[in-house]
N, C-alpha and C positions, 0 to 999 in steps of 0.2 A: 267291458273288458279294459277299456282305457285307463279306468280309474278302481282299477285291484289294486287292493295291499295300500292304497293311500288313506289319508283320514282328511277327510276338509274340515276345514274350523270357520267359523264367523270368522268376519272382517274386522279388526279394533279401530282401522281409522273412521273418521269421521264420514259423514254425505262431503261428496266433492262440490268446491266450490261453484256455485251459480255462474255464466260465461260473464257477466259485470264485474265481478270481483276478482281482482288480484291475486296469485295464488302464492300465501305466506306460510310457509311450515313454521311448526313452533319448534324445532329443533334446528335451526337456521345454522348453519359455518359461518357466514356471513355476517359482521359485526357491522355497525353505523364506527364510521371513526371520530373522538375526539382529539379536542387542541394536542392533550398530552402525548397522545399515538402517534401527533405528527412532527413530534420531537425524533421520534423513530427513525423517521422516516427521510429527515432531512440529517444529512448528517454535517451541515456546515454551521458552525454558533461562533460569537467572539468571544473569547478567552475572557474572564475578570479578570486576571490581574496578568501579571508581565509572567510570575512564575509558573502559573498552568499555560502561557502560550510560551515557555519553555519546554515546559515538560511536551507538551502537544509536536511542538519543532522536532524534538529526539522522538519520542516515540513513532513519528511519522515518517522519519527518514530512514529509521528501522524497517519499518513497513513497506514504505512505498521507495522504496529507496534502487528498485531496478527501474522501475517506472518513471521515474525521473534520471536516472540517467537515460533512460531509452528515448526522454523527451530532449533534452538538451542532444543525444546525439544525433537525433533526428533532424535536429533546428542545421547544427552542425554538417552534418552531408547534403542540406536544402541548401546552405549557403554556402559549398562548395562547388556545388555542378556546375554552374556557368563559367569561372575563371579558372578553377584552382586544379585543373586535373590530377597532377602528381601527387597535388596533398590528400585527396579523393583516394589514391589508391592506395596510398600510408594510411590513412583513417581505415580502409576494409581489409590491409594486413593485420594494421593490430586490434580490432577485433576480433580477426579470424586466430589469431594468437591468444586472445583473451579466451576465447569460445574454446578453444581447445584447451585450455588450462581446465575451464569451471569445467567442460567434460569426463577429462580426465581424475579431478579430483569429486567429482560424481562414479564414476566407474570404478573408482580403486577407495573404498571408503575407510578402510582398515590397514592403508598405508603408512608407515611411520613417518617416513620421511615428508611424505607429501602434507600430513597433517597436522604432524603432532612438531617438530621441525623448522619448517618454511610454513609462517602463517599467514593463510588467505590473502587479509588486509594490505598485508605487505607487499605481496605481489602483485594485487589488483593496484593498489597505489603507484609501486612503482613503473606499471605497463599504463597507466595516466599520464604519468610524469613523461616517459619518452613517447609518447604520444603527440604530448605538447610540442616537448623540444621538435619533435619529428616536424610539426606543420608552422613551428616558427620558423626552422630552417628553411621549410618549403616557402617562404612567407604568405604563408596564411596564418598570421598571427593575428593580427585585425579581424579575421571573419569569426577566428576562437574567442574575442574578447568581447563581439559584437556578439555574437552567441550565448556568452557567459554572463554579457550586460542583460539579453532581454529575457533569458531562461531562468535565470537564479531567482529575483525576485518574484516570480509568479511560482514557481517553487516555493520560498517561504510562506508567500500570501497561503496557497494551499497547506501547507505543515500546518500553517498558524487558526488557520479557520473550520480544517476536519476536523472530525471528533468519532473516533473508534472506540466507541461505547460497551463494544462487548469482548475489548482485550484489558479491559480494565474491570477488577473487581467488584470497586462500589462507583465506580461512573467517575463521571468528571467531576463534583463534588465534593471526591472524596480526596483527588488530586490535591485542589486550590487550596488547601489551607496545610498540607506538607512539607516541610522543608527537603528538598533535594539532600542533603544527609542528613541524619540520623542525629540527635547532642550523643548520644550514647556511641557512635562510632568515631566520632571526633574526640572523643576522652578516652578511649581504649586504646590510641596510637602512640604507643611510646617509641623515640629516639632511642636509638643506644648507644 
């Protein structure tokens, strides 16, 4: 009664393997990786020429570019806590000022004013600027320049050395040997 209404069929796989041998499906997910795969894999390469580790620099601070200031300001409040109190708590004002801004213009998408108006850059720029002013007055100017000296260049070293292979169409190949303009947008700009 168990097996009403069913049909059994042969079995199509093969005798199971003997307990010495290894058990290999021949329909494996599992690939052997080569050299070329570990291009993949790795996504750190140096640039040929000066202009792909241009274009790398921009495209990279597009990208990563909350991630490195989240690095620098971390260096930033590391080397505040022991001397600098007051600049410590200028530094978590205007963040918490910045934070409210990107929320607010997350929460109100279709705001004229907020968007179309007052552009981002600008006010993220300009809440940098009194930011500075803010911890040079506090004199914590030193600890922002000693922060700036050792954060910046490990910042480019990373721009210059990633390679984000699948926000670019034909790879980084196809980068190295384009000019950052166009001859044909350079000829279509007339004075008047």
């Amino acid at each position: 009664m168990a097996n009403y209404g069913t049909v059994q069929r042969p079995s199509t796989t093969s005798a199971s393997p003997s307990l010495g041998e290894p058990y290999n499906p021949k329909n494996s997910t599992r690939k052997n990786l080569s050299v070329s795969d570990f291009k993949h894999l790795w996504p750190f390469n140096i640039p040929t020429t000066s202009e792909s580790a241009a274009v790398r620099i921009i495209r990279n601070l597009g990208d990563f570019g909350l991630f490195y200031a989240l690095f620098i300001w971390i260096g930033l409040f590391i080397s505040l806590i022991p001397e600098r109190k007051v600049s410590l708590i200028y530094l978590v004002i205007m963040t918490y000022i910045t934070s409210v801004y990107l929320l607010v213009l997350r929460a109100l998408p279709m705001s004229i004013d907020l968007n179309r108006f007052i552009d981002k850059k600008v006010v993220l720029f300009i809440l940098a600027i009194v930011t500075m002013v803010e911890l040079i007055l506090t004199k914590a100017g030193l600890h922002l320049l000693a922060t700036l000296g050792c954060g910046v260049p490990i910042i480019l070293v990373h721009a210059v050395f990633t390679i984000r292979s699948e926000l670019s169409v034909g790879g980084e190949d196809a980068v190295e040997g384009v000019p950052l303009m166009n001859s044909s947008e350079t000829e279509s700009v007339d004075i008047v």
